[in-house]
C-alpha positions in Angstrom: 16.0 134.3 -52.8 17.0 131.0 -52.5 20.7 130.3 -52.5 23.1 128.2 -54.7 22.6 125.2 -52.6 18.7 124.7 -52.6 18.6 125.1 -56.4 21.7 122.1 -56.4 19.7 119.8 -54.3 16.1 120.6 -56.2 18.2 120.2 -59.7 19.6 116.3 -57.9 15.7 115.6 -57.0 14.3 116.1 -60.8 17.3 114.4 -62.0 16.4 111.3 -59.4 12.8 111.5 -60.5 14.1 111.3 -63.9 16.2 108.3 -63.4 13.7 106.6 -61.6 10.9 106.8 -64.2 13.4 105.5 -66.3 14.0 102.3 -64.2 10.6 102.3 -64.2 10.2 102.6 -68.1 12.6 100.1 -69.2 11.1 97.3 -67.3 13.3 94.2 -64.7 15.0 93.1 -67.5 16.9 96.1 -68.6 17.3 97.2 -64.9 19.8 94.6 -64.8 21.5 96.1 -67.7 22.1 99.8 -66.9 22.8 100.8 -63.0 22.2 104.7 -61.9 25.2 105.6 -63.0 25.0 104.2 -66.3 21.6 106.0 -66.6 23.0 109.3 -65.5 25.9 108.7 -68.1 23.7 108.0 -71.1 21.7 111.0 -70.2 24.6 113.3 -70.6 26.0 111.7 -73.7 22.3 111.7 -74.6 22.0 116.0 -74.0 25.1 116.7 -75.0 24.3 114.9 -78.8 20.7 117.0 -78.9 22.5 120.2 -77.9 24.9 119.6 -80.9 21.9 119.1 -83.0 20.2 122.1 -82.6 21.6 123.8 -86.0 19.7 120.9 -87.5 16.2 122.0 -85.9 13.4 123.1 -88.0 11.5 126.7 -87.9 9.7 125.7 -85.1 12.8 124.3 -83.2 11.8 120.4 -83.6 14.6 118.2 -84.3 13.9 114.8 -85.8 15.4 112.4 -82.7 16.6 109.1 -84.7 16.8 106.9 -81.4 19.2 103.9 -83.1 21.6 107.3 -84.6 21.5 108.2 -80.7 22.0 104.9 -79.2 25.2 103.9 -81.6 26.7 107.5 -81.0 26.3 106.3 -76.7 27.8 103.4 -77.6 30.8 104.5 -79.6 31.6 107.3 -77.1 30.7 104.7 -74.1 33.6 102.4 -75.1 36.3 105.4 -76.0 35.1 106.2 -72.1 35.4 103.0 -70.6 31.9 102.6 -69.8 29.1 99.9 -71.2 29.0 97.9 -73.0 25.8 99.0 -73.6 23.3 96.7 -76.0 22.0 99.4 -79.0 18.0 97.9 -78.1 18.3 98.5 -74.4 19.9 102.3 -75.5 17.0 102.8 -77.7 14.6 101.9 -74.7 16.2 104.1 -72.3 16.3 107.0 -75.1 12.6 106.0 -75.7 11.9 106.5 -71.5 13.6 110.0 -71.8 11.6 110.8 -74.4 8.7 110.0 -72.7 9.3 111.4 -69.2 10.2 114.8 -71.2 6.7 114.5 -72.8 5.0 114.0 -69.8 6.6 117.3 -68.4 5.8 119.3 -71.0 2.2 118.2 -71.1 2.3 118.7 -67.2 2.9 122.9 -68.0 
């Protein structure tokens, strides 16, 4: 049985995997925009906005993802935070590159 610890550092290596397809995604010019921690941030606000939508998902649990409704909700909170600014198309990109790593997981099972 593996302990508390191993499943900590194998949940920080999908999560760095995740981050760095996303650098990867978003191409040089938006790497300058968002740093790890920004990226690690927007996924948060980013899960915790899909978690709140889930009374909203259909009978066969999709929920219609609205990227710019997303990206303006990471911006409003991002600001009341004191983090960002963050432009709305650069948010939109890096919703679009979590959208797509997630896709490529799925279709990896």
């Amino acid at each position: 049985m593996a302990n508390i610890d191993d499943e900590i550092l194998r949940g920080a290596e999908e999560d760095a995997k995740e981050v760095a397809f996303i650098m990867n995604y978003i191409g040089s010019e938006n790497r300058e925009v968002f740093t790890e921690e920004d990226i690690y941030y927007c996924l948060d606000v980013l899960l915790e906005y899909l978690d709140n939508m889930n009374d909203k998902a259909d009978a066969d649990g999709f929920i219609d993802i609205d990227a710019e409704e997303i990206a303006k909700h990471i911006q409003k909170k991002a600001k009341k935070e004191g983090m960002g600014p963050y432009e709305l198309d650069a948010l939109v990109l890096l919703i679009d590159a979590e959208l797509e790593y997630n896709e490529q997981l799925d279709n990896e099972e």
